[in-house]
Structures are given as C-alpha cells and as structure tokens.
C-alpha atoms as a printed R data frame, in Angstrom:
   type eleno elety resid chain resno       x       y      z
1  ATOM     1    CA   UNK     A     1 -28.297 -47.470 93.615
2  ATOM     2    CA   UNK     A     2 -25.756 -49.616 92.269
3  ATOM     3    CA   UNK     A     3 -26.591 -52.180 95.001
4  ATOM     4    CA   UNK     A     4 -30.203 -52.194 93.931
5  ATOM     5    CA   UNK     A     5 -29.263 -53.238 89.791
6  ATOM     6    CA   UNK     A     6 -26.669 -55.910 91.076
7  ATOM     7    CA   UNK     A     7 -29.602 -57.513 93.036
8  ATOM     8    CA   UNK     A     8 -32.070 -57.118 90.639
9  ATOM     9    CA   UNK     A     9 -29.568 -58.692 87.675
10 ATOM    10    CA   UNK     A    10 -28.296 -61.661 90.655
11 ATOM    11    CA   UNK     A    11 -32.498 -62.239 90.802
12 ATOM    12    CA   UNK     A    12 -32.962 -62.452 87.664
13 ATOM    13    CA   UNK     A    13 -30.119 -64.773 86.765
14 ATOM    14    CA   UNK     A    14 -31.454 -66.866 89.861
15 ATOM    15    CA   UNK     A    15 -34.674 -67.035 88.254
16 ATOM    16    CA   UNK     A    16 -33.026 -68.348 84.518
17 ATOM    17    CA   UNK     A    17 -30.633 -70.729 86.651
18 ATOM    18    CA   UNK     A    18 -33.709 -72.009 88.257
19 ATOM    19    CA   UNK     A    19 -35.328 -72.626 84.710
20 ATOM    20    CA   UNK     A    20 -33.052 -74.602 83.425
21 ATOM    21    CA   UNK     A    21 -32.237 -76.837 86.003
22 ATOM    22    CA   UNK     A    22 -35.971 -77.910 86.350
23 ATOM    23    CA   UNK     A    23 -35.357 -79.045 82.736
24 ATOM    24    CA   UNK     A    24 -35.899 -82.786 82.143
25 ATOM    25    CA   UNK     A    25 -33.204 -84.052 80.284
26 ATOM    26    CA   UNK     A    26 -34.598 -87.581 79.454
27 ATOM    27    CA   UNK     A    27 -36.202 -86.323 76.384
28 ATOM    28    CA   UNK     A    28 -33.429 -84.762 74.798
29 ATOM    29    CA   UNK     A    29 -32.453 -87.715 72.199
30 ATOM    30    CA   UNK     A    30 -36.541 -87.926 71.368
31 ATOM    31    CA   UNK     A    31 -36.270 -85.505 68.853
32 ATOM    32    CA   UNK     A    32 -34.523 -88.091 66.437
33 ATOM    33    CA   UNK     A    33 -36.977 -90.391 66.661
34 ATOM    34    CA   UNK     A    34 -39.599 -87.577 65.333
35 ATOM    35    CA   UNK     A    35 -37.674 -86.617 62.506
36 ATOM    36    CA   UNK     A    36 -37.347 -90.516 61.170
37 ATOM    37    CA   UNK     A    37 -40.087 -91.541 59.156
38 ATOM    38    CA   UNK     A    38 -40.519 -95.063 57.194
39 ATOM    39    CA   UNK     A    39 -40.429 -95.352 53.321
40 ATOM    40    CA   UNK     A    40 -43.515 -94.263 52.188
41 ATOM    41    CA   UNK     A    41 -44.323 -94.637 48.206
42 ATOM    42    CA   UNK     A    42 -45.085 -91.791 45.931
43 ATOM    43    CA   UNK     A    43 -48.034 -91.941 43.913
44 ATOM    44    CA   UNK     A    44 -48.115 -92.138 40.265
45 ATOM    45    CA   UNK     A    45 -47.489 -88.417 38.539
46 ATOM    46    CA   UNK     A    46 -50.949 -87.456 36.657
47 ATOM    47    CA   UNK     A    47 -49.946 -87.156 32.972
48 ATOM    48    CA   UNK     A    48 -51.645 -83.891 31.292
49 ATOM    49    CA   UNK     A    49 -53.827 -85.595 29.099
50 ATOM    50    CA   UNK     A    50 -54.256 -82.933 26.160
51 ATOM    51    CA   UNK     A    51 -52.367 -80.120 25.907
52 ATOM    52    CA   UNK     A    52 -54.517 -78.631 23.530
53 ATOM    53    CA   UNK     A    53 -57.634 -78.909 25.354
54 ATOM    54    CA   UNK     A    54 -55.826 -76.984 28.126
55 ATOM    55    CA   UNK     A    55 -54.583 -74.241 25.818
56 ATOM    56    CA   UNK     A    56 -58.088 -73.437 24.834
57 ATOM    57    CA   UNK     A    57 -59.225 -73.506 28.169
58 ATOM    58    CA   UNK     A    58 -56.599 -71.162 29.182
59 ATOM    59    CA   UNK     A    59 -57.007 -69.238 26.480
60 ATOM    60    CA   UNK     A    60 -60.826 -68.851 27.180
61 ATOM    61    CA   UNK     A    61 -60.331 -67.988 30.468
62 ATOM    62    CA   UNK     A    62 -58.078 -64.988 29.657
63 ATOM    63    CA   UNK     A    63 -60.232 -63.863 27.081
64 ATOM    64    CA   UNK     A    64 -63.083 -63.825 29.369
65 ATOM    65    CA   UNK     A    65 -60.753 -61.723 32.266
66 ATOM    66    CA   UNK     A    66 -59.586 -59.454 29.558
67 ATOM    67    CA   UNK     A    67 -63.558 -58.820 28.924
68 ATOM    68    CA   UNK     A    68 -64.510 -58.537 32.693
69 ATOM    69    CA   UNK     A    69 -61.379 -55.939 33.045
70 ATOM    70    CA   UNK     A    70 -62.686 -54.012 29.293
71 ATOM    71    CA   UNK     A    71 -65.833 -53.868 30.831
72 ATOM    72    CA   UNK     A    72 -65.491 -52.536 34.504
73 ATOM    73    CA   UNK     A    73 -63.151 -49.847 32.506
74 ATOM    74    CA   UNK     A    74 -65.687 -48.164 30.428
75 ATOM    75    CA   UNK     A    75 -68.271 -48.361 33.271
76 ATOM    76    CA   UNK     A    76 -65.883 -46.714 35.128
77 ATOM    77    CA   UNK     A    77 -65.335 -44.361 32.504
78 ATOM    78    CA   UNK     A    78 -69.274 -43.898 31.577
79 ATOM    79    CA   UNK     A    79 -69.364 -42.824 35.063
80 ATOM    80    CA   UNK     A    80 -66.383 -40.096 34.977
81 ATOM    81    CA   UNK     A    81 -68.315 -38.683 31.680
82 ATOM    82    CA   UNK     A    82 -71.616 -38.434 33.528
83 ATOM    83    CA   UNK     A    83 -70.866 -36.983 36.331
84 ATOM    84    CA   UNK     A    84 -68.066 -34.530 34.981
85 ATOM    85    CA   UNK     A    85 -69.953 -33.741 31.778
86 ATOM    86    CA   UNK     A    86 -73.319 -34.167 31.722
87 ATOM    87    CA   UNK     A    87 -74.021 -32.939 36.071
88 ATOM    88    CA   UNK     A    88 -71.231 -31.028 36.313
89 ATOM    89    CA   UNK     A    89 -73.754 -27.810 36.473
90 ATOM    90    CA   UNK     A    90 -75.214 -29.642 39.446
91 ATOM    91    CA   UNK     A    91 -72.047 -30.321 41.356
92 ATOM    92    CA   UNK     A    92 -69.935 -26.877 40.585
C-alpha cells in the first residue's frame, strides 16, 4: 500500500514537472509592456450648474418615494382590515 501512494504522488509530481517545463519563457518580460500606457488627457470636470435646481429635484423625487412607500402601506393595510375584519366569518 505504501508503494502504491509513493507512485501515485512520484506521477503526479511528474505530471506538474512536465507542466512547467513546457512553459515558454520568452513572454515573461511582456507583461511590462501591458501595464505601460501613454499620457492620455483628462477631460474637463462638468461643473454642477445650479445647485438649487438639483435640490428641488431631489427633493421632489423623495417626496414622490415617500408617497409611493405611504401608499403601498395602507393598501397593504386596507387589505389586512378586509380580510381579517370584514371576511374573517368566511375564512375561520
């Protein structure tokens, strides 16, 4: 048995030896070259134009969430009521 797991490891270390020699080394200094890159110019930063107009626009946008959210709630509530007050005859 302990024949049979020092063959099987010198195999497998055959097979990684054999892996790495088949490596072509000629390539090895070519990852430099990717990594260098000429100057290239960075655009001009957009300046926020108004701040105010963006406020409001924020602000509208919450508002209009906060509504969406206020109104899925009391559907979701409306619902509950129904069917726990008004059927619950129906479902007990």
């Amino acid at each position: 048995a302990v024949g049979e797991i020092d063959s099987k490891c010198f195999c497998i270390f055959g097979m990684v030896q054999h892996i790495f020699t088949r490596i072509d080394l000629s390539t090895a200094g070519r990852g430099v070259e990717l990594l260098q890159r000429d100057a290239v110019e960075m655009p001009e930063p957009i300046p926020i134009k108004d701040h105010e107009k963006e406020n409001r626009l924020v602000n509208k946008r919450l508002l209009a969430c906060a509504l969406l959210v206020i109104g899925i709630t009391c559907a979701l509530v409306g619902r509950m009521y129904f069917l726990q007050v008004v059927q619950y005859d129906y479902h007990s």
